[in-house]
MIBABA-141015 format. One record per residue (C-alpha): residue number from 1; residue in one letter; x, y, z. Coordinates in nm, 2 decimals, decimal comma, padded with zeros to 4 digits. Example, Ala and Ser with C-alpha at 12.3 -4.5 7.8 and 13.67 -1.06 7.14 Angstrom:
ATOM kolvex semi     c1     c2     c3
ATOM      1    A  01,23 -00,45  00,78
ATOM      2    S  01,37 -00,11  00,71
REM end
This chain:
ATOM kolvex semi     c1     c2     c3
ATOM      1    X  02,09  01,25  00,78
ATOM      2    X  02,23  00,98  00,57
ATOM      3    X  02,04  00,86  00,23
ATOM      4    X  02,03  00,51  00,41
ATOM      5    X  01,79  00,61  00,64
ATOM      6    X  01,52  00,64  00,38
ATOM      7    X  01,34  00,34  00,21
ATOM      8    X  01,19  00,52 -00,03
ATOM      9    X  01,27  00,85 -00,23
ATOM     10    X  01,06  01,06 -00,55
ATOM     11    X  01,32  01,28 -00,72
ATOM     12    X  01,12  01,56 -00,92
ATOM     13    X  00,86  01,27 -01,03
ATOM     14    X  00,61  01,36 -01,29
ATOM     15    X  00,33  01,18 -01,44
ATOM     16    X  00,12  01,27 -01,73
ATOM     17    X -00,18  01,09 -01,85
ATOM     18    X -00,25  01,10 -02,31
ATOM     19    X  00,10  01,26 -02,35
ATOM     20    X  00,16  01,44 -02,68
ATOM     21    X -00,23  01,49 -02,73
ATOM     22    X -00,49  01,73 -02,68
ATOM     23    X -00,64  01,55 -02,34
ATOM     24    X -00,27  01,55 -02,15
ATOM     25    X -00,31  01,53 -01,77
ATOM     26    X -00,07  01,68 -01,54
ATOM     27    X -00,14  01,38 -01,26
ATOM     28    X  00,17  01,48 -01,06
ATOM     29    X  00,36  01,76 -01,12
ATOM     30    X  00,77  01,73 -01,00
ATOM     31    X  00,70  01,52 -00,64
ATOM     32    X  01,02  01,52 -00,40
ATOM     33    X  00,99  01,27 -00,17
ATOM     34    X  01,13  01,13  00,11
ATOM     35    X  01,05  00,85  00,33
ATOM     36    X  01,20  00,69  00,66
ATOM     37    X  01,27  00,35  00,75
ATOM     38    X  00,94  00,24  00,94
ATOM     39    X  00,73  00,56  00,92
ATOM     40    X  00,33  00,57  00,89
ATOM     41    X  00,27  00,81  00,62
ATOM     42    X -00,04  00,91  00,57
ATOM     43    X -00,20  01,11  00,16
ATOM     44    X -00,43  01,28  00,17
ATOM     45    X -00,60  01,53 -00,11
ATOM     46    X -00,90  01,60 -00,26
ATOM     47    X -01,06  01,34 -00,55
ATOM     48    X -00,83  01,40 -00,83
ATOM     49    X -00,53  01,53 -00,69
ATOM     50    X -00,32  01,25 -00,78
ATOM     51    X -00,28  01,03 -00,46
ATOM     52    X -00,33  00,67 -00,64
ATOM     53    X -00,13  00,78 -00,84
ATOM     54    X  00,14  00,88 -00,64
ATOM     55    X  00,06  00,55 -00,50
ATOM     56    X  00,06  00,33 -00,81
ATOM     57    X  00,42  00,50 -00,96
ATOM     58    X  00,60  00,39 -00,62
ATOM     59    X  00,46  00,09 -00,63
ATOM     60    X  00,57  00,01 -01,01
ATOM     61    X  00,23 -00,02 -01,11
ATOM     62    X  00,22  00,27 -01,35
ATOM     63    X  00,55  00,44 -01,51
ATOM     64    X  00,67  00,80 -01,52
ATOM     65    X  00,70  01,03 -01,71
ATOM     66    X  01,01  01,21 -01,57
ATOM     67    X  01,20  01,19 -01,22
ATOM     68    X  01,35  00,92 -01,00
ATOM     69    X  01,23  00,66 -00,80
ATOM     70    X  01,43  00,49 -00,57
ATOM     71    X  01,32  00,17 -00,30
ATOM     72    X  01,57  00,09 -00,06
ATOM     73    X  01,82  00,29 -00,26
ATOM     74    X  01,73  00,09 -00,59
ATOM     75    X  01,60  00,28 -00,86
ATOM     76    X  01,27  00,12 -01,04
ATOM     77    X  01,28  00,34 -01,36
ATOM     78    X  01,40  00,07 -01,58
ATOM     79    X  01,27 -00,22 -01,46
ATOM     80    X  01,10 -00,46 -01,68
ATOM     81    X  00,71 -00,58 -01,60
ATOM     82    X  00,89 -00,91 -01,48
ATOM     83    X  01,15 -00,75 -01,32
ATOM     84    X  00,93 -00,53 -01,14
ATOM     85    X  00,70 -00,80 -01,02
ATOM     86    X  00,97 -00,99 -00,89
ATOM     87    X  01,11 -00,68 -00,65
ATOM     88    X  00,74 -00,61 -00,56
ATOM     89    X  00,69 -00,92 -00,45
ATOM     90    X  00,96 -00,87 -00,19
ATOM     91    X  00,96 -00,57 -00,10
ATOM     92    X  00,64 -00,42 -00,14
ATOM     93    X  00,25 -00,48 -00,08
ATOM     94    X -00,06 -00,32 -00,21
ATOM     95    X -00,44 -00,30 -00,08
ATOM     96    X -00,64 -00,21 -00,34
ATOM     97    X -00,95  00,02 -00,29
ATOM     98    X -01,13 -00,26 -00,52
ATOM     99    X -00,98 -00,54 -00,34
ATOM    100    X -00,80 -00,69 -00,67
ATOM    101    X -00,86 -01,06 -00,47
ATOM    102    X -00,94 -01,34 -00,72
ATOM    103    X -01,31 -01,45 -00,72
ATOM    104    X -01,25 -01,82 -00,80
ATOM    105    X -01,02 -01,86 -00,47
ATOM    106    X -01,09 -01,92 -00,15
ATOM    107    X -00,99 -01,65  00,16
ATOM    108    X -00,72 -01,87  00,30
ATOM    109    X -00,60 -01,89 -00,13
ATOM    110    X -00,60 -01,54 -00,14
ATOM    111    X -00,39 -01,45  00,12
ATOM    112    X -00,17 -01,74  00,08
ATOM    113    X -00,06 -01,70 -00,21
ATOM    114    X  00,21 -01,42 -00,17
ATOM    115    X  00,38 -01,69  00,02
ATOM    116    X  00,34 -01,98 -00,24
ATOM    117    X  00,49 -01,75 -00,53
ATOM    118    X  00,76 -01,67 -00,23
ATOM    119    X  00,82 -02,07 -00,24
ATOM    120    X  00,78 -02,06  00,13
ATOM    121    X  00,71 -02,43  00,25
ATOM    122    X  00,29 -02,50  00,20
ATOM    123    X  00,25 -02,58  00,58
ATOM    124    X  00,45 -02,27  00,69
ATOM    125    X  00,25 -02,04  00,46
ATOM    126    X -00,08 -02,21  00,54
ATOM    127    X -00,04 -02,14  00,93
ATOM    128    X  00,05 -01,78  00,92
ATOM    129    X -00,20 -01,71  00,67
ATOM    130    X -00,51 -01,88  00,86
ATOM    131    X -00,33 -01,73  01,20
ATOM    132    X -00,39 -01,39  01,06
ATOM    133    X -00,68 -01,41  00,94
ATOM    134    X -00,84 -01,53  01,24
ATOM    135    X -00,67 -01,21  01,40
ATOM    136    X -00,88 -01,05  01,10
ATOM    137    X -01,19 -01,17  01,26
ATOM    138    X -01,25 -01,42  00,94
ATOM    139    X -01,18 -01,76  01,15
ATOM    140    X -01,53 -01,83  00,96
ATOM    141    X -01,46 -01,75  00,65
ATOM    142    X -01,13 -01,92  00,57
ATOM    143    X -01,30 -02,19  00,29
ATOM    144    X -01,54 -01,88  00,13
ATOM    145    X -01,50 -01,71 -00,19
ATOM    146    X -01,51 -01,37 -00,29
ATOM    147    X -01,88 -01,36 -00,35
ATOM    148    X -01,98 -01,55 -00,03
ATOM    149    X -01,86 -01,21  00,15
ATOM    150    X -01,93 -00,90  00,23
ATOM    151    X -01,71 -00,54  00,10
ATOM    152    X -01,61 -00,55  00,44
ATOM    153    X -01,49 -00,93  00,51
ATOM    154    X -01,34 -00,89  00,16
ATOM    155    X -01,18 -00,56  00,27
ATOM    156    X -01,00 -00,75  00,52
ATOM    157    X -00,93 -01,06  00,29
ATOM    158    X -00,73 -00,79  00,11
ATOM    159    X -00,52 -00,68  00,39
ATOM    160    X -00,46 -01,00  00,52
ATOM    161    X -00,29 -01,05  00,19
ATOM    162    X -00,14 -00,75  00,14
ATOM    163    X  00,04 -00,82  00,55
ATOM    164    X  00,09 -01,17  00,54
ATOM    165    X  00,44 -01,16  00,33
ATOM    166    X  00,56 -00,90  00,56
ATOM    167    X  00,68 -00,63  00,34
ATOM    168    X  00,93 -00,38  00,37
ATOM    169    X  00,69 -00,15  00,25
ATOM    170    X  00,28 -00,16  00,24
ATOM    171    X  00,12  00,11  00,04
ATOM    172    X -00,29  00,09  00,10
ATOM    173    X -00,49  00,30 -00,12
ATOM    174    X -00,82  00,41  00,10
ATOM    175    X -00,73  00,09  00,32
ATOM    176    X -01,02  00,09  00,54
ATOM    177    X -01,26  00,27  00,31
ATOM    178    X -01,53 -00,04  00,35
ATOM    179    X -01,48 -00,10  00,71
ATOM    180    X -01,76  00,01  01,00
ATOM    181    X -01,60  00,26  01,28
ATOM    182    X -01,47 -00,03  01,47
ATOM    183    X -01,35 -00,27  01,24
ATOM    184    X -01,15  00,05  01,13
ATOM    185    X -01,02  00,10  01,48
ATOM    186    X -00,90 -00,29  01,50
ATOM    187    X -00,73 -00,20  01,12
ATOM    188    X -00,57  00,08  01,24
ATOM    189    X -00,47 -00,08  01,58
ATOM    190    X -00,27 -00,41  01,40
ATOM    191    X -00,16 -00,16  01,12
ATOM    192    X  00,05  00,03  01,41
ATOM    193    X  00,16 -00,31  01,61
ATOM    194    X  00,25 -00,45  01,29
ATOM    195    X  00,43 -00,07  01,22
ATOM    196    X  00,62 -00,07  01,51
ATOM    197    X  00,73 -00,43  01,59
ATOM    198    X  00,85 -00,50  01,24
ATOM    199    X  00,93 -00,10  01,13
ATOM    200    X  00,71 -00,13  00,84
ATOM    201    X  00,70  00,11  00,64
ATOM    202    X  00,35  00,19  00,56
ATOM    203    X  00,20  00,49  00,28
ATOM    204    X -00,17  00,49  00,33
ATOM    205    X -00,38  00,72  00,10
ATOM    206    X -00,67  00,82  00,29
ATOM    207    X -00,98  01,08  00,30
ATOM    208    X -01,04  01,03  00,68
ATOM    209    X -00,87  01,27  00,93
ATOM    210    X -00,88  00,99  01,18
ATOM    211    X -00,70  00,77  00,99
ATOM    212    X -00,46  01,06  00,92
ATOM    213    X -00,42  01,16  01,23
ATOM    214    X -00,31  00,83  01,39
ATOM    215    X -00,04  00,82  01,12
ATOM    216    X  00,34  00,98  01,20
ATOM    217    X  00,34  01,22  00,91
ATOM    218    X  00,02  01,38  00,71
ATOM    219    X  00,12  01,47  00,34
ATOM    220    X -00,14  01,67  00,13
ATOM    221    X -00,17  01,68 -00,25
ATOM    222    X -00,35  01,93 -00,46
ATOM    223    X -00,30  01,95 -00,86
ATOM    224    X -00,03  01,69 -00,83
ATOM    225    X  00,19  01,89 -00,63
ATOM    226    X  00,29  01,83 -00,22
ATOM    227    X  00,12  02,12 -00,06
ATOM    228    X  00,16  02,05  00,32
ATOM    229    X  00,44  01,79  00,46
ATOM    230    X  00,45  01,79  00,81
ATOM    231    X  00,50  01,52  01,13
ATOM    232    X  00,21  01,42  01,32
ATOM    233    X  00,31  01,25  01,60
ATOM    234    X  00,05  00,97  01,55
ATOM    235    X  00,21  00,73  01,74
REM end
């Protein structure tokens, strides 16, 4: 199979926490890596294991230590913070598990705003972003703030954000971890349209075997090391 075929690849990645001191963590330990053009990867692992951070070093958010990187055959090692931002913010999207959404904006300024630093034309941005989040079920809450809504509404806030730029790749970290049963199933459902109308790539950590199990490929950390990497057939 040709390297082409995979957006995203860890080579030997390691990442250690107070290096050089007495309270070093091991937080991953040599990850090899490979994912395809438009797979739904689910992480799973126990607290601790090293998932978000896993997570956080493909997304740019936190440096290695040691290893390679590469997006889209690009490797991130040496990117600057500007740099970085600048590639992230076309090719990559992040839900938070604390949402990250700006408490002094409004839902439709949230999610909008991808597109505005994008310098995508206000009305264009302004359609697609109330258009999803009316398919978010927040046709209400378009003009309310962060503290006028619940974990749940803000959950979704989060991913409407995190979906509206259409990026190549959308890492969630616990995704739907605020979400009832159902809301969770309507996630899940526009997480796979989205996934296979557009081939997004998508690499959500997760502790629910549901979510896992609707997901192509299940991977499993323990101790910072891939223990289990196998397809799913989620689809």
């Amino acid at each position: 199979m040709s390297k082409s075929e995979y957006i995203l690849e860890c080579n030997n990645v390691h990442k250690v926490y107070g290096e050089g001191t007495q309270n070093e963590v091991h937080a991953l330990q040599g990850i090899n890596l490979k994912i395809k053009r438009g797979e739904m990867v689910a992480i799973q692992g126990p607290s601790g294991c090293g998932k978000s951070t896993l997570l956080n070093v493909i997304g740019g958010l936190t440096p290695i230590s040691e290893g390679e990187i590469f997006i889209n055959g690009i490797d991130i090692r040496d990117f600057t913070d500007a740099e970085m931002a600048t590639f992230r913010n076309v090719n990559l999207s992040y839900i938070f598990q604390l949402f990250n959404l700006f408490p002094f904006l409004t839902s439709l300024q949230n999610v909008i705003l991808p597109l505005l630093i994008q310098q995508l034309p206000r009305s264009i941005a302004e359609s697609r972003s109330i258009s999803l989040l009316r398919e978010m079920g927040l046709g209400g809450q378009i003009i309310r703030r962060p503290g006028e809504l619940s974990g749940g509404q803000q959950q979704r806030v989060a991913i409407a954000r995190a979906l509206v730029s259409n990026p190549q790749i959308l890492l969630g970290d616990e995704p739907t971890g605020d979400l009832d049963t159902t809301t969770s199933g309507d996630i899940l459902r526009l997480f796979r349209r989205i996934n296979t109308e557009r081939e997004q790539t998508m690499v959500l950590v997760t502790h629910s075997d549901w979510i896992a199990s609707k997901c192509d490929r299940i991977i499993r950390i323990q101790d910072g090391v891939i223990v289990e990497d196998g397809l799913n057939g989620g689809k």
